[in-house]
PDBQT receptor file of N, H, CA, C and O in Angstrom, charges set to zero:
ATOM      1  N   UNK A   1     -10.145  -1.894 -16.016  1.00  0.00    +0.000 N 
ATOM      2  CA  UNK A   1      -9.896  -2.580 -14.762  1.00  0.00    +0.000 C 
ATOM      3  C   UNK A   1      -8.405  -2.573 -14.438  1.00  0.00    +0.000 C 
ATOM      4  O   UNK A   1      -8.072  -2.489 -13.256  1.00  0.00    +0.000 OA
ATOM      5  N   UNK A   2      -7.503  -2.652 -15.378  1.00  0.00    +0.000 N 
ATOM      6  H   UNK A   2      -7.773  -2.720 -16.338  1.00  0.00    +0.000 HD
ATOM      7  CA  UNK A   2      -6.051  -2.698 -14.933  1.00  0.00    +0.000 C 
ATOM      8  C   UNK A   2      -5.272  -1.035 -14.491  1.00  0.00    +0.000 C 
ATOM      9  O   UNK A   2      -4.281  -0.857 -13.783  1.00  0.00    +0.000 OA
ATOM     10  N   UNK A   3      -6.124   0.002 -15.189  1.00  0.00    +0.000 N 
ATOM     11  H   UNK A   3      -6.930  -0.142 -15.764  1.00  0.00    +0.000 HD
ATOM     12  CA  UNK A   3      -6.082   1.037 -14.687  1.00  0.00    +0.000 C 
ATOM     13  C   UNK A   3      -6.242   1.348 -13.263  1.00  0.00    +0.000 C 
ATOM     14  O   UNK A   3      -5.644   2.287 -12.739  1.00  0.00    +0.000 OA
ATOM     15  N   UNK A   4      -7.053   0.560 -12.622  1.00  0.00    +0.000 N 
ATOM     16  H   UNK A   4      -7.539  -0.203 -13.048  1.00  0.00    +0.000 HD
ATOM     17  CA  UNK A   4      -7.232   1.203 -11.130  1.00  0.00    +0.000 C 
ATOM     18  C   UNK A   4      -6.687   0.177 -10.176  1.00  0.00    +0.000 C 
ATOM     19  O   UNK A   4      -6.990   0.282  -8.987  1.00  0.00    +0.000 OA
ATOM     20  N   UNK A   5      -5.681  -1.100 -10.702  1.00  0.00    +0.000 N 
ATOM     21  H   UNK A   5      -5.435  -1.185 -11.667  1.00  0.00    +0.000 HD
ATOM     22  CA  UNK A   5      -5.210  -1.778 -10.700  1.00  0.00    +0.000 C 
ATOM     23  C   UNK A   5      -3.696  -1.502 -10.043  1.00  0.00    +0.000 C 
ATOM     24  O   UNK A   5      -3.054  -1.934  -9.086  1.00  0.00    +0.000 OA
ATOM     25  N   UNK A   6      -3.489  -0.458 -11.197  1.00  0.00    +0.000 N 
ATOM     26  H   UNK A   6      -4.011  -0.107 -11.974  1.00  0.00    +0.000 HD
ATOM     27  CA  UNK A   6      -1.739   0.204 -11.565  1.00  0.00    +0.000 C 
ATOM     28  C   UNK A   6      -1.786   1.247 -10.124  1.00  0.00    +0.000 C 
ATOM     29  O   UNK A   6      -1.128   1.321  -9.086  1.00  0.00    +0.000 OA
ATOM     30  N   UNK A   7      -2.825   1.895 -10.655  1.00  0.00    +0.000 N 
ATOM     31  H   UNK A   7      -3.360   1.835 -11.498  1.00  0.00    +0.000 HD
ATOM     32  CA  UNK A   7      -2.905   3.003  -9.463  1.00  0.00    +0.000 C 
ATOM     33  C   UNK A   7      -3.134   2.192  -7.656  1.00  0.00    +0.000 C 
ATOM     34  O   UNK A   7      -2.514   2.806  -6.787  1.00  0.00    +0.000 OA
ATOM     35  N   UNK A   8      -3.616   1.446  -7.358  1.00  0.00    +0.000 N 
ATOM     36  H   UNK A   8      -4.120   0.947  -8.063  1.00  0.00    +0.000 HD
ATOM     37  CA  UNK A   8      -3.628   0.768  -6.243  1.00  0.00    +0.000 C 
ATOM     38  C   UNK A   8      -2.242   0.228  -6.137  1.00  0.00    +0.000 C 
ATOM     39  O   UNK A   8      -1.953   0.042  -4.955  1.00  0.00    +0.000 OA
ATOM     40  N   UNK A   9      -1.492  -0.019  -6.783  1.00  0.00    +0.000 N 
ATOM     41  H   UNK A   9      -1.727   0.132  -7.743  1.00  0.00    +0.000 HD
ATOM     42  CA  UNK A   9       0.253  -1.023  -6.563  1.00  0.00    +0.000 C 
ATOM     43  C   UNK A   9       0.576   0.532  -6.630  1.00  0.00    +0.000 C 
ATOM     44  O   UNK A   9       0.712   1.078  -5.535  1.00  0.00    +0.000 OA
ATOM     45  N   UNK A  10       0.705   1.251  -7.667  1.00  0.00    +0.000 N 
ATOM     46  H   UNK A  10       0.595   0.807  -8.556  1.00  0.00    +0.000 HD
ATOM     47  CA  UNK A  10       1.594   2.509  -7.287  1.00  0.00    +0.000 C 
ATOM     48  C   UNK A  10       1.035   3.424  -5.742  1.00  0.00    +0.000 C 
ATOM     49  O   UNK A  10       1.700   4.377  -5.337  1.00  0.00    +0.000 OA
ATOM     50  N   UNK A  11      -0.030   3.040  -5.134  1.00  0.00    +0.000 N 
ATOM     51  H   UNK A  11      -0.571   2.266  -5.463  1.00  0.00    +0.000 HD
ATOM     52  CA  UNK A  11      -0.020   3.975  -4.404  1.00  0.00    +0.000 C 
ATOM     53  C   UNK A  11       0.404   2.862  -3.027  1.00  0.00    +0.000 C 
ATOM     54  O   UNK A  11       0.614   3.189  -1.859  1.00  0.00    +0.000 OA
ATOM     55  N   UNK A  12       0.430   1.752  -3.515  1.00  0.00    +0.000 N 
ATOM     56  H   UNK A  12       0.259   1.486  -4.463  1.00  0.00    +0.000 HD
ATOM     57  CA  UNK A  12       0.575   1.076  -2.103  1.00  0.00    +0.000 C 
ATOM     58  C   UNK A  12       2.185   0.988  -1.497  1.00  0.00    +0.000 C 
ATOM     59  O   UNK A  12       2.855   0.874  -0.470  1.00  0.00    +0.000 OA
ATOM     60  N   UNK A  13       2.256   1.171  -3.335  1.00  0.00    +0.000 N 
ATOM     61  H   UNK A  13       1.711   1.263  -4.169  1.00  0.00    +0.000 HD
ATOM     62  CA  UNK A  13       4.233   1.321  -2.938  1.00  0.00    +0.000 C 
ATOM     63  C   UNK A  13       5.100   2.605  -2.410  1.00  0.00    +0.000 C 
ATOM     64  O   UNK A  13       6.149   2.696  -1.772  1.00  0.00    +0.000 OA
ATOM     65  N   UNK A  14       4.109   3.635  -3.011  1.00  0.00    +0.000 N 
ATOM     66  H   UNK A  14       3.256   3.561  -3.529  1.00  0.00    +0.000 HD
ATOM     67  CA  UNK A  14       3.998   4.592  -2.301  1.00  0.00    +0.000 C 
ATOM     68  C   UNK A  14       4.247   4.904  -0.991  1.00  0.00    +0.000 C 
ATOM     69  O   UNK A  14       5.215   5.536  -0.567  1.00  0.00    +0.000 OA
ATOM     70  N   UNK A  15       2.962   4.245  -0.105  1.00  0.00    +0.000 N 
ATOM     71  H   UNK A  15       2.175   3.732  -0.449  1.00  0.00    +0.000 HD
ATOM     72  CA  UNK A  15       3.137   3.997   1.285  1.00  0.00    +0.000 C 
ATOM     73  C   UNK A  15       4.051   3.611   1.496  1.00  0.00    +0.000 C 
ATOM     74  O   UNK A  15       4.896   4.356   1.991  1.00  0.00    +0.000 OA
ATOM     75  N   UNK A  16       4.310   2.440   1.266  1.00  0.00    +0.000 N 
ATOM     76  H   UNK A  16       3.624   1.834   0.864  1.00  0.00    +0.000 HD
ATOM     77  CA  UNK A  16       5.112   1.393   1.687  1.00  0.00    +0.000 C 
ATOM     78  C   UNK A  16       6.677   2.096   1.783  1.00  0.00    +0.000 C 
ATOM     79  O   UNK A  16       7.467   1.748   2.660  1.00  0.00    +0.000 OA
ATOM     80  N   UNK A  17       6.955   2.973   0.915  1.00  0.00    +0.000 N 
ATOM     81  H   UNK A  17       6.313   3.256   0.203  1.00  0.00    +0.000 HD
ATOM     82  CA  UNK A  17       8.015   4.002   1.380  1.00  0.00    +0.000 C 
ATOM     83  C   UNK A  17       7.651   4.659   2.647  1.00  0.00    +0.000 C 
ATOM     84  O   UNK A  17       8.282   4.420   3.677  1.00  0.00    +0.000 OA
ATOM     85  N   UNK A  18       6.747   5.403   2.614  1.00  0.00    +0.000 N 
ATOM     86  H   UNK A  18       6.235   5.597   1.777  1.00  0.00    +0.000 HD
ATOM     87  CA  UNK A  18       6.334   6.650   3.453  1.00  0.00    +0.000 C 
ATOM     88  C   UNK A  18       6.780   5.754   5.370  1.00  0.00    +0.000 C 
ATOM     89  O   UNK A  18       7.288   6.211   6.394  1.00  0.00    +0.000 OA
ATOM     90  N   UNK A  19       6.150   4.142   4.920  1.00  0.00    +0.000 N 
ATOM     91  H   UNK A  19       5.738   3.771   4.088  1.00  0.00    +0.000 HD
ATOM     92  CA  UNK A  19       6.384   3.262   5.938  1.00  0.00    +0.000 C 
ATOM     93  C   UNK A  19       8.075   3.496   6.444  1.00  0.00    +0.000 C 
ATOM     94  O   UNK A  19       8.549   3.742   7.553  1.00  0.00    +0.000 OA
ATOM     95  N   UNK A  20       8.627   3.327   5.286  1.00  0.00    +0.000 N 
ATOM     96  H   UNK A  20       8.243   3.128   4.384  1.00  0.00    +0.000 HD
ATOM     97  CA  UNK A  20      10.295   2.732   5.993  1.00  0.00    +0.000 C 
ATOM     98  C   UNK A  20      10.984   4.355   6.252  1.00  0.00    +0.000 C 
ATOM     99  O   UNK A  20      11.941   4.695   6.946  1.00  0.00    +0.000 OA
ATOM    100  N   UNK A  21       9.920   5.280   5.253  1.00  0.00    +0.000 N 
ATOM    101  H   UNK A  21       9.142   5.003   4.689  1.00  0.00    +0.000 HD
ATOM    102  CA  UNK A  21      10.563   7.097   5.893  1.00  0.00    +0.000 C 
ATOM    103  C   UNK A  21      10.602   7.194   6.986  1.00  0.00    +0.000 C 
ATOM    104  O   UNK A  21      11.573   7.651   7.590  1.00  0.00    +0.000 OA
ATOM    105  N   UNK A  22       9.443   6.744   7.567  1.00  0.00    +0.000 N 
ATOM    106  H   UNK A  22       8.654   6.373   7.076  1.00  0.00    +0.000 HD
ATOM    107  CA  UNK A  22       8.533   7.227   8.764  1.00  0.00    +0.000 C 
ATOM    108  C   UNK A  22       9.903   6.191   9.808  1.00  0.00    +0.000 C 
ATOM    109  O   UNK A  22      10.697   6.669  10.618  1.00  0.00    +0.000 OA
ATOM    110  N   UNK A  23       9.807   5.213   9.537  1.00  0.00    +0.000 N 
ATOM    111  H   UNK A  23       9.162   4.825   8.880  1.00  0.00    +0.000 HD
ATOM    112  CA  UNK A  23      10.772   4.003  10.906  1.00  0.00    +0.000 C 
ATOM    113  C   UNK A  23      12.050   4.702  10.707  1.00  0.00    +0.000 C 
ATOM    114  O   UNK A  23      12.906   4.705  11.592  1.00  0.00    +0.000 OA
ATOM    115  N   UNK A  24      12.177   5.164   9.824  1.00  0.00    +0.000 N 
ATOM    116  H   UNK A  24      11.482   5.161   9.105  1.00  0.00    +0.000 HD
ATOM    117  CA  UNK A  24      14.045   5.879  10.131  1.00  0.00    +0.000 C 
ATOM    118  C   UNK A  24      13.866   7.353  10.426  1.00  0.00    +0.000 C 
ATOM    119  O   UNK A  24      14.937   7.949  10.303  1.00  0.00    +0.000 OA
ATOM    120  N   UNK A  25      12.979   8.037  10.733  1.00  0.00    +0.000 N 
ATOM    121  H   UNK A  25      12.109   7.553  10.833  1.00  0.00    +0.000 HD
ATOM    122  CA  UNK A  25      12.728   9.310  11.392  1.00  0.00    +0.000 C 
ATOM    123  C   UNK A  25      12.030   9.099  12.814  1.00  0.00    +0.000 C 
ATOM    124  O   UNK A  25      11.658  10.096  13.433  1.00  0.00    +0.000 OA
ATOM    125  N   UNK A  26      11.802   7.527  13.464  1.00  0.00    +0.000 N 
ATOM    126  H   UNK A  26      12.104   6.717  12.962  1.00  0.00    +0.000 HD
ATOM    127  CA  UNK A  26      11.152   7.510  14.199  1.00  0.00    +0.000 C 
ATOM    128  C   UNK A  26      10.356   8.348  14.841  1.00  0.00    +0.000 C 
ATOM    129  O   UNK A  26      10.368   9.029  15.867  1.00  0.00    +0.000 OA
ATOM    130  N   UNK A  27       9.611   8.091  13.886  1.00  0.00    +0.000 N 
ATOM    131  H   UNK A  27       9.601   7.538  13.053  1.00  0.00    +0.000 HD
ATOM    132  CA  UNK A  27       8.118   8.451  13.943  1.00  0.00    +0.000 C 
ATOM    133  C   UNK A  27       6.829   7.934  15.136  1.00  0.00    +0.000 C 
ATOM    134  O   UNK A  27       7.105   6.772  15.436  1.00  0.00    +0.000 OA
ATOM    135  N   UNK A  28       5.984   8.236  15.638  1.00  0.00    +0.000 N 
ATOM    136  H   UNK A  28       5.761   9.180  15.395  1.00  0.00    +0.000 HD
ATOM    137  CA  UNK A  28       5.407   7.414  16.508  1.00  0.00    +0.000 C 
ATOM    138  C   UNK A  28       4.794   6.080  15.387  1.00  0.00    +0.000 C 
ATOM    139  O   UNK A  28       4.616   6.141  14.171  1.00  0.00    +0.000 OA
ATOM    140  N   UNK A  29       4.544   4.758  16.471  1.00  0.00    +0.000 N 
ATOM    141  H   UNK A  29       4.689   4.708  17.459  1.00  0.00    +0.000 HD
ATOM    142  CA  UNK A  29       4.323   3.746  15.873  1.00  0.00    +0.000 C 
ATOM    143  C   UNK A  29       3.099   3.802  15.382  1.00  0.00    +0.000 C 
ATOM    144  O   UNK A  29       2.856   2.959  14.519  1.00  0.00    +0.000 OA
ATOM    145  N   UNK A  30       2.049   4.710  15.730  1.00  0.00    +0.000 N 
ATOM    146  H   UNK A  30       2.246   5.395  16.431  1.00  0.00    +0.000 HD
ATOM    147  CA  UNK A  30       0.726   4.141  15.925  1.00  0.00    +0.000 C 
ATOM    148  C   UNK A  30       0.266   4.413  14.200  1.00  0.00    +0.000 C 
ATOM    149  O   UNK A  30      -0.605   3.799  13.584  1.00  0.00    +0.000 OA
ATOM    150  N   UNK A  31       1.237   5.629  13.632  1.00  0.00    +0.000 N 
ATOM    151  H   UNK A  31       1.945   6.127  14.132  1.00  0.00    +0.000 HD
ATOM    152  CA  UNK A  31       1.377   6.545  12.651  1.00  0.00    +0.000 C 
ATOM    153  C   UNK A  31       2.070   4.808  11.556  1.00  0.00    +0.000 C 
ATOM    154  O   UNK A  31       1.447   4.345  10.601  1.00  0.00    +0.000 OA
ATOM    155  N   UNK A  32       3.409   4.223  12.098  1.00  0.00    +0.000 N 
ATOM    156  H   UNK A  32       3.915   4.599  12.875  1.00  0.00    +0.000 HD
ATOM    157  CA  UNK A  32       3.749   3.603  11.457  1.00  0.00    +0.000 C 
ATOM    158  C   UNK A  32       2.452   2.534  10.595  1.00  0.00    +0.000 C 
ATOM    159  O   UNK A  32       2.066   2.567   9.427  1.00  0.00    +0.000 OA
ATOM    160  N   UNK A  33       2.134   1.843  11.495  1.00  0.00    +0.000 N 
ATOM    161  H   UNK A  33       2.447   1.816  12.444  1.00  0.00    +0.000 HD
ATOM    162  CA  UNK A  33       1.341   0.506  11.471  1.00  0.00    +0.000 C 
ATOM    163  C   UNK A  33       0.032   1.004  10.834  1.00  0.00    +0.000 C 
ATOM    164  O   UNK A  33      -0.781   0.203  10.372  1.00  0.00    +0.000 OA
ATOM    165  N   UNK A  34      -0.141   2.172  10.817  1.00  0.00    +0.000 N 
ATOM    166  H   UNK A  34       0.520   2.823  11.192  1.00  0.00    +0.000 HD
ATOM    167  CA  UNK A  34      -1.640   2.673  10.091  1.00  0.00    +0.000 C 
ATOM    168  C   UNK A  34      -1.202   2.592   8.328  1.00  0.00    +0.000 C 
ATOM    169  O   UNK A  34      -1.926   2.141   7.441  1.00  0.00    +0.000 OA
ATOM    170  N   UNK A  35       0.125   3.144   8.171  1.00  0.00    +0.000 N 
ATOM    171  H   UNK A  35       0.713   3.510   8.892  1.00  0.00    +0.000 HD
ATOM    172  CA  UNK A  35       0.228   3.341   6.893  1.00  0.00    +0.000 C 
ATOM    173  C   UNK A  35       0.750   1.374   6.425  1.00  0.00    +0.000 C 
ATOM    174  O   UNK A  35       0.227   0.512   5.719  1.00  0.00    +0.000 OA
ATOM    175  N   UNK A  36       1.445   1.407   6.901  1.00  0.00    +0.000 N 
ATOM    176  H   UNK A  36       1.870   2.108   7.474  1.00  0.00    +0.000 HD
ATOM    177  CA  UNK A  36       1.606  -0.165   6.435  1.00  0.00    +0.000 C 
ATOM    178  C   UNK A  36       0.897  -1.091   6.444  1.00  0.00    +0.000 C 
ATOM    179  O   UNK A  36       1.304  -2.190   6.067  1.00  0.00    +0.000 OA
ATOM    180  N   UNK A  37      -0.780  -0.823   7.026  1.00  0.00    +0.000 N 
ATOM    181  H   UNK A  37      -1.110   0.070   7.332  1.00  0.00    +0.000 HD
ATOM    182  CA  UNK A  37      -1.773  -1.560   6.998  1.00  0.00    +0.000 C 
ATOM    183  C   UNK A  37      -2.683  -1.054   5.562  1.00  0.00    +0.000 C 
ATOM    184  O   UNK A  37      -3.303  -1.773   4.778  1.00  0.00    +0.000 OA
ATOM    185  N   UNK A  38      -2.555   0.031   5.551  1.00  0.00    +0.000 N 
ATOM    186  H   UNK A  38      -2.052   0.615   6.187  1.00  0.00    +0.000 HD
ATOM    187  CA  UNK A  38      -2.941   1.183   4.062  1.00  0.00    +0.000 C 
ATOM    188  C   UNK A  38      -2.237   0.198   2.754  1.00  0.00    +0.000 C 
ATOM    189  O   UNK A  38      -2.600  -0.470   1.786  1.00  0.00    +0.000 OA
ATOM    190  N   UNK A  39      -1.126   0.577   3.390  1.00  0.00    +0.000 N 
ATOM    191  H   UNK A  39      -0.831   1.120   4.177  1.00  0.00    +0.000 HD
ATOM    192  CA  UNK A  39      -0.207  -0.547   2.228  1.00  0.00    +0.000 C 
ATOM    193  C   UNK A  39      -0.360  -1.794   1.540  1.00  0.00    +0.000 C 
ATOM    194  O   UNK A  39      -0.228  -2.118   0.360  1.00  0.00    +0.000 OA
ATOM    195  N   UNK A  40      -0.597  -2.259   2.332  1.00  0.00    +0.000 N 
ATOM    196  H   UNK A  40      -0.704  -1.995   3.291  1.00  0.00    +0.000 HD
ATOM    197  CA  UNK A  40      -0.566  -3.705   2.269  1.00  0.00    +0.000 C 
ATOM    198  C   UNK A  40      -2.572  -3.415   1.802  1.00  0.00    +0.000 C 
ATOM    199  O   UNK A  40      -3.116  -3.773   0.757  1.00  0.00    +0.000 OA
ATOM    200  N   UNK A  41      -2.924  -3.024   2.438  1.00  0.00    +0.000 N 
ATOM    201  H   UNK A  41      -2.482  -2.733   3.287  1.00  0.00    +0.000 HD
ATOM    202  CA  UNK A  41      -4.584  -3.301   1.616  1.00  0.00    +0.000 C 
ATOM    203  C   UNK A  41      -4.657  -2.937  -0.133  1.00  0.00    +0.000 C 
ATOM    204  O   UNK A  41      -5.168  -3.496  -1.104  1.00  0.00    +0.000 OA
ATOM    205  N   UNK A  42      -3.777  -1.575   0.103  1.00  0.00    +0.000 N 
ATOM    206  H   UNK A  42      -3.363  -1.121   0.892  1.00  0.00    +0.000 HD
ATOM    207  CA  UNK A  42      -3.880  -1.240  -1.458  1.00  0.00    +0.000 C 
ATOM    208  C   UNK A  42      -3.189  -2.372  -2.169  1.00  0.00    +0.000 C 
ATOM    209  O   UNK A  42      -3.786  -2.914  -3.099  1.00  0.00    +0.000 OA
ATOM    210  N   UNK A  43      -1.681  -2.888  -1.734  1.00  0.00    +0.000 N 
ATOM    211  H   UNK A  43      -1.196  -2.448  -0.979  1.00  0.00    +0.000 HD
ATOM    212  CA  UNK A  43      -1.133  -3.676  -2.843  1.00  0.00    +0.000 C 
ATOM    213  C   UNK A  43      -1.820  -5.210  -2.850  1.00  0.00    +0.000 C 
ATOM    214  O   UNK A  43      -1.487  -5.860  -3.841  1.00  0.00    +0.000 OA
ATOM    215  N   UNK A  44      -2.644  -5.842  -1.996  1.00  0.00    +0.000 N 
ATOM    216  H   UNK A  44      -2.914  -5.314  -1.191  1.00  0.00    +0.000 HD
ATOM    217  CA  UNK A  44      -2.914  -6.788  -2.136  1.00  0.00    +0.000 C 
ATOM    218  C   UNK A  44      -4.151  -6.697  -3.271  1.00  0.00    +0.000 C 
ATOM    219  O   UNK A  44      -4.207  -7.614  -4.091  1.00  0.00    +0.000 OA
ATOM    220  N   UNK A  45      -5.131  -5.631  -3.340  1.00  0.00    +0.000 N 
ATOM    221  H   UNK A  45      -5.086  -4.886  -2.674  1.00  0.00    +0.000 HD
ATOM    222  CA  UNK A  45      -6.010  -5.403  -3.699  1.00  0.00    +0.000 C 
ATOM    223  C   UNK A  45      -5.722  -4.957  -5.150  1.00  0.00    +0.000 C 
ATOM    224  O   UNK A  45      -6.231  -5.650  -6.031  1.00  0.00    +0.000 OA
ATOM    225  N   UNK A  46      -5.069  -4.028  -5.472  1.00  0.00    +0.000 N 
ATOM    226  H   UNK A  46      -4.656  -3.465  -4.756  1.00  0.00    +0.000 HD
ATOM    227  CA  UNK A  46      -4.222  -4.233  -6.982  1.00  0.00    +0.000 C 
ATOM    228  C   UNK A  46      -3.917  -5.654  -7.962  1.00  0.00    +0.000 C 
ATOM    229  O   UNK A  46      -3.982  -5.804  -9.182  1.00  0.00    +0.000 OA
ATOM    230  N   UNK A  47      -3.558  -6.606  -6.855  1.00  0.00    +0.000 N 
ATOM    231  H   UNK A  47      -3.505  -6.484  -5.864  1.00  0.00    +0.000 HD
ATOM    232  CA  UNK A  47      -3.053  -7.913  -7.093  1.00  0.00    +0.000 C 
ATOM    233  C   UNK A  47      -4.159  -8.768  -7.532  1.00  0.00    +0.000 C 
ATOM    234  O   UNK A  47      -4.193  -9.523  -8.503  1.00  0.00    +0.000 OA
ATOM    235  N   UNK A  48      -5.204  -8.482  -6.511  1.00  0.00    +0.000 N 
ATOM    236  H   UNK A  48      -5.177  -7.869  -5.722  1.00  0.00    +0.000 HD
ATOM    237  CA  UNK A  48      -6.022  -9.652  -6.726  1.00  0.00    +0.000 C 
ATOM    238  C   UNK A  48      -6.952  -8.954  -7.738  1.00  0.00    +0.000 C 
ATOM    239  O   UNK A  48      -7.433  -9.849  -8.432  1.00  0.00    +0.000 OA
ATOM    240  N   UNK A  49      -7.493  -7.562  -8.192  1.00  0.00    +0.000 N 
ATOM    241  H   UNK A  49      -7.102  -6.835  -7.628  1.00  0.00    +0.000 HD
ATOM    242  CA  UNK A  49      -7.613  -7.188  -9.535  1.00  0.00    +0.000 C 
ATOM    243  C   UNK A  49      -7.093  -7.777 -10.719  1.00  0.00    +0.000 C 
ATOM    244  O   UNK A  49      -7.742  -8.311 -11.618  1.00  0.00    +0.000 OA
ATOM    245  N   UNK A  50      -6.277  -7.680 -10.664  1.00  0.00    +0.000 N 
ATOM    246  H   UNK A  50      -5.749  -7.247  -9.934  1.00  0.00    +0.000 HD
ATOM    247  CA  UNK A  50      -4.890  -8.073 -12.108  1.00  0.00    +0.000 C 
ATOM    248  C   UNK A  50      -5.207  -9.644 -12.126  1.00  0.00    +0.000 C 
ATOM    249  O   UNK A  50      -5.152 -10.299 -13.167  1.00  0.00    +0.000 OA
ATOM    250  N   UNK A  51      -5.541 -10.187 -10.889  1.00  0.00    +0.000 N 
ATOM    251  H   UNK A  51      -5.585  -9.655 -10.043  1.00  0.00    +0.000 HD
ATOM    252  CA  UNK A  51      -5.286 -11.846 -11.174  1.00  0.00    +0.000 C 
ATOM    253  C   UNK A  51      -7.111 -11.624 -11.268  1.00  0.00    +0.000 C 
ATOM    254  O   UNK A  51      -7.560 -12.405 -10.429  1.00  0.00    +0.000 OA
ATOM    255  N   UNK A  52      -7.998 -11.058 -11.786  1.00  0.00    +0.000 N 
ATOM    256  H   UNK A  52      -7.633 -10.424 -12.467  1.00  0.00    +0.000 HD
ATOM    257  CA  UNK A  52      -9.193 -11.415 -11.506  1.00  0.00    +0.000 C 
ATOM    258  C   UNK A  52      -9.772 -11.642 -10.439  1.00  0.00    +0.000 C 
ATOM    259  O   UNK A  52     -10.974 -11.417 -10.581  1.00  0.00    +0.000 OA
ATOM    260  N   UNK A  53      -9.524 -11.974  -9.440  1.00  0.00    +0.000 N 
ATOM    261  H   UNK A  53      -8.547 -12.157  -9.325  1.00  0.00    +0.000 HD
ATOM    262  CA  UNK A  53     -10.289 -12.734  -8.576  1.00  0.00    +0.000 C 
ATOM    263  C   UNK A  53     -11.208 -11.763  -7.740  1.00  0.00    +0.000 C 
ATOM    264  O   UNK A  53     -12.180 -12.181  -7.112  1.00  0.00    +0.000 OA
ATOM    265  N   UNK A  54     -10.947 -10.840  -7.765  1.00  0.00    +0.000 N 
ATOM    266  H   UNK A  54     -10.157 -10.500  -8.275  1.00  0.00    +0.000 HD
ATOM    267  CA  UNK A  54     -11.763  -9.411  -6.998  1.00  0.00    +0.000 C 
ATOM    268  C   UNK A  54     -11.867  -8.554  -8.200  1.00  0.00    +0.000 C 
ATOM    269  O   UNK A  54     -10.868  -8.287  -8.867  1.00  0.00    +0.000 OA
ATOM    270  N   UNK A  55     -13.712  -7.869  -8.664  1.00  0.00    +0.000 N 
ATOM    271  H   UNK A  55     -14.524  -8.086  -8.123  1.00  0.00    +0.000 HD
ATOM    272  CA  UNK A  55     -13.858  -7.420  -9.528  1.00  0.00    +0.000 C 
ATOM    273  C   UNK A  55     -14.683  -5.934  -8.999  1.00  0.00    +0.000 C 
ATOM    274  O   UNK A  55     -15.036  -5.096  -9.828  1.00  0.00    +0.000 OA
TER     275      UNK A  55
């Protein structure tokens, strides 16, 4: 379980770059807000793995 855990935070952080690449190459927004919504699902979801509460 903490295996797919690691991989959900590493890929959300991932994004979460690709997010702040994308705003300093201004990028279109629609592109922005898709990946930082990606983001934020993977790293919350990593989180609440690790703390148990989502199995």
């Amino acid at each position: 379980m903490t295996g797919l855990s690691t991989i959900l935070i590493v890929v959300g952080l991932f994004l979460a770059g690709g997010v702040y690449s994308f705003s300093k190459q201004q990028m279109p927004k629609g592109l922005i807000v898709l990946l930082g919504i990606g983001s934020v699902m993977c790293l919350v979801a990593g989180v609440l793995r690790i703390q148990g509460i989502w199995e």
